[in-house]
Structures are given as structure tokens and as C-alpha cells.
LUMPAPA-373626 format. One record per residue (C-alpha): residue in one letter; chain; z negated, x, y negated. Coordinates in Angstrom, 1 decimal. Layout:
<lumvos>
+----+----+--------+--------+--------+
! aa ! ch !     c3 !     c1 !     c2 !
+----+----+--------+--------+--------+
!  A !  A !      Z !      X !      Y !
...
+----+----+--------+--------+--------+
</lumvos>
This chain:
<lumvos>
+----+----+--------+--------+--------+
! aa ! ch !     c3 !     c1 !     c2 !
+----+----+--------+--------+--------+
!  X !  A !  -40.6 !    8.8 !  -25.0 !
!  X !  A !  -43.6 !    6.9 !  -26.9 !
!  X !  A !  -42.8 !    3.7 !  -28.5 !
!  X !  A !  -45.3 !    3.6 !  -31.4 !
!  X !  A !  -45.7 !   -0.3 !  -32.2 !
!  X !  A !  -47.7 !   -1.4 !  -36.2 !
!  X !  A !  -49.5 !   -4.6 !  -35.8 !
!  X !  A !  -52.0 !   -4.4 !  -38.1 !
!  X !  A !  -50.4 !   -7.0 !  -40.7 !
!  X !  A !  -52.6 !  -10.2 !  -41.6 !
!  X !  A !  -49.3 !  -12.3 !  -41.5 !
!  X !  A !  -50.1 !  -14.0 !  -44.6 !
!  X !  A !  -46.7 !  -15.5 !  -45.2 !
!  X !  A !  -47.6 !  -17.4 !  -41.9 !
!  X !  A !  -50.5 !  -19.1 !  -42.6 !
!  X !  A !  -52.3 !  -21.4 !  -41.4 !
!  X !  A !  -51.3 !  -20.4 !  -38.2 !
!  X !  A !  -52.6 !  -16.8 !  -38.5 !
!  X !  A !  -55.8 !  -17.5 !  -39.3 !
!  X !  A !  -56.8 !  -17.6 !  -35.9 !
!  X !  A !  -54.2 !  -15.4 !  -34.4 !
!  X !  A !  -51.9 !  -12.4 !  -35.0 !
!  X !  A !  -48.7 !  -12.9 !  -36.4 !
!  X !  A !  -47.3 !  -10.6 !  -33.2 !
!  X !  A !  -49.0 !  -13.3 !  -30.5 !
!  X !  A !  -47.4 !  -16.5 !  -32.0 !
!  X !  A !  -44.8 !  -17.8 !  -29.2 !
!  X !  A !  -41.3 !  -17.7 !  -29.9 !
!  X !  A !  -39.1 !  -18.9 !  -27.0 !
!  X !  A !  -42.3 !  -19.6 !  -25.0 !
!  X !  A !  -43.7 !  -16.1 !  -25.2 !
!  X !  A !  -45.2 !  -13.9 !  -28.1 !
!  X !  A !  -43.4 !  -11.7 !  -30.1 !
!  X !  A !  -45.4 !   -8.7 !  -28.7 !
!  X !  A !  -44.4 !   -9.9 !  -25.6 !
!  X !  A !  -40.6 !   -9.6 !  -26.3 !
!  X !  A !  -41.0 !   -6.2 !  -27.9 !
!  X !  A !  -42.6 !   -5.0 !  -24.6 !
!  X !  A !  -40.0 !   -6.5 !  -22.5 !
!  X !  A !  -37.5 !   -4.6 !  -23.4 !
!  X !  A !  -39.4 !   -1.3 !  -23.8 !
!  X !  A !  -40.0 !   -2.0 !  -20.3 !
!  X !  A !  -36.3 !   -2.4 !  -19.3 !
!  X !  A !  -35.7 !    1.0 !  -21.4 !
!  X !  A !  -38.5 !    2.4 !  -19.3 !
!  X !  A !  -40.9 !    3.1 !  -21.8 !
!  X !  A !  -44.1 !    2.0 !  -20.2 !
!  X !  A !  -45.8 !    4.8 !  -23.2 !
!  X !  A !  -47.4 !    2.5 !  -26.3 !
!  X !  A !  -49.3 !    3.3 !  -28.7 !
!  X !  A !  -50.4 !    0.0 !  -31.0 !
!  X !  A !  -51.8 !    0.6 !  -34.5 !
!  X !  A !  -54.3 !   -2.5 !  -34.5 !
!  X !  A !  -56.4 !   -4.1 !  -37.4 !
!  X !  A !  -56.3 !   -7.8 !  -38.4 !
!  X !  A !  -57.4 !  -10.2 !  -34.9 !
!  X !  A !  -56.8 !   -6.4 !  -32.8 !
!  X !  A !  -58.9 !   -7.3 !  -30.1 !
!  X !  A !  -56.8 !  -10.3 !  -29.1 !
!  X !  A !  -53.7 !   -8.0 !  -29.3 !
!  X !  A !  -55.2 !   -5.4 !  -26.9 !
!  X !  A !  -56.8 !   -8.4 !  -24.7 !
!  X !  A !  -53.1 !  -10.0 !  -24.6 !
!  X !  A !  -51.0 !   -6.4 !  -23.5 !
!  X !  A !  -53.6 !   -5.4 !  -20.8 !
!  X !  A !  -53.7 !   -8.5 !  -19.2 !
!  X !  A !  -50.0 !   -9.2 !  -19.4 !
!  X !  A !  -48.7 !   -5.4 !  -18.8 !
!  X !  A !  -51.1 !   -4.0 !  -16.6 !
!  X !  A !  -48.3 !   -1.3 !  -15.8 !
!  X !  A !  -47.8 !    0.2 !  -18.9 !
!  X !  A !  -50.0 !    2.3 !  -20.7 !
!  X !  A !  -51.4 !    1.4 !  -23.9 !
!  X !  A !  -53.0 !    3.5 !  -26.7 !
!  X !  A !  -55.2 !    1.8 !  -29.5 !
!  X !  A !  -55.8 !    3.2 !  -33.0 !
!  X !  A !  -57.6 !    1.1 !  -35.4 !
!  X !  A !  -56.4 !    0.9 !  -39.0 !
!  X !  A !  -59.6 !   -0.5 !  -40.6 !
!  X !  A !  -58.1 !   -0.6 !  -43.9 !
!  X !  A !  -55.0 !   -2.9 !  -44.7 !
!  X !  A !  -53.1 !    0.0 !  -46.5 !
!  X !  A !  -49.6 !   -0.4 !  -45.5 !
!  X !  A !  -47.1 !    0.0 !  -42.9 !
!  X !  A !  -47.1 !    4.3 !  -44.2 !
!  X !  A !  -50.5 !    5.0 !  -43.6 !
!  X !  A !  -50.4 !    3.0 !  -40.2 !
!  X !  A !  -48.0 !    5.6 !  -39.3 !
!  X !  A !  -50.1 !    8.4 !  -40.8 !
!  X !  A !  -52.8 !    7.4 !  -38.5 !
!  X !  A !  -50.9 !    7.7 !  -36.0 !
!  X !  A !  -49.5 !   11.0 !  -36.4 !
!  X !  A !  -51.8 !   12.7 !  -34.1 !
!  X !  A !  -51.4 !   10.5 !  -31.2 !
!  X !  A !  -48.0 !   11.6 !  -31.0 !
!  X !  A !  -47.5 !   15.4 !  -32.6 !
!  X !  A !  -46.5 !   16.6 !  -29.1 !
!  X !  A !  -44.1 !   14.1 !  -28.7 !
!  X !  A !  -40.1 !   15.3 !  -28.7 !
!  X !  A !  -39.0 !   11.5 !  -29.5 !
!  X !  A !  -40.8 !    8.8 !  -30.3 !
!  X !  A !  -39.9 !    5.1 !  -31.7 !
!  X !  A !  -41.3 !    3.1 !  -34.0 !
!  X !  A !  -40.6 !   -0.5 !  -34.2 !
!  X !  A !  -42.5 !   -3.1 !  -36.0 !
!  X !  A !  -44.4 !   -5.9 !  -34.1 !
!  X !  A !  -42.7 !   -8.5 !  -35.7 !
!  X !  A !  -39.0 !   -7.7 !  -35.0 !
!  X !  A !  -37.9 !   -8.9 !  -31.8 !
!  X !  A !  -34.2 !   -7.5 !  -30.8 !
+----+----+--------+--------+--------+
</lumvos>
């Protein structure tokens, strides 16, 4: 299975603090929120992610291959801020062979 993970949001509603970082790479409980999210993908042995990046993306990518150097991470841009939708749309192809996939935002942390 392929976890398929949005984080292209700006985090506006966050600000100031996401002017300089993602909303997904702001500490909660002493780690990011990305961080969480891949945690337990990990413990449900999914170690398949695909990250739909745009706003600050090359921190994001910088922070998962240095922290999960075990899991394998996919990267599609989404150069234009169009919605959560058309981040999916993007990321259609990276996963049309895929029986099961799961998409879960990179700001939810359960």
C-alpha cells in the first residue's frame, strides 16, 4: 500500500510562524507533525510515500530523508496553490497501479 501524503498548504492560519517553515514541520510534542504521520505509517508498515510538495517543499523533503532514511519517498511538486483536489489529481499517476492507497493530510496527526 502507498500512503499518498498533501503538504503543499502555505499554513496561513498559522502565521508568523509559517513564514519560515511548513505548517507539517512545526513541533508538536517535541517532534513535527510530518514526523508523527510517518511514525505510524511506519508501525503499519507502510515505508511507500508519496508527498505532494509546494510551499517551503525542499525543507519537507530535506526533513523525511534525513529522518527516515528507510522508507521510500516520492516527490511531486504542485507549483500552483490550487487546492487539496488538484494535489490529488497530480498525483494520480504516481499511483494508477496501486490496488490500495491512503491519503491522509499532513496536518492531521492520529
Amino acid at each position: 500500500m502507498k500512503a499518498v501524503i498533501p503538504v503543499a498548504g502555505v499554513g496561513t492560519r498559522l502565521r508568523p510562524h509559517t513564514y519560515t517553515q511548513p505548517k507539517v514541520l512545526l513541533n508538536v510534542a517535541g517532534k513535527p507533525i510530518l514526523g508523527h504521520i510517518i511514525d505510524k505509517l511506519v508501525e503499519n508498515s507502510i515505508k511507500d510515500i508519496l508527498l505532494i510538495v509546494g510551499h517551503l517543499g525542499e525543507m519537507i523533503k530535506n526533513y523525511v530523508e534525513s529522518s527516515y532514511p528507510d522508507v521510500r519517498f516520492e516527490f511531486i511538486e504542485q507549483k500552483e496553490p490550487l487546492g487539496l483536489g488538484h494535489a490529488i489529481y497530480l498525483a494520480g499517476e504516481a499511483f494508477k497501479d496501486e490496488d490500495e492507497i491512503l491519503i491522509i493530510l499532513g496536518d492531521t496527526i492520529f
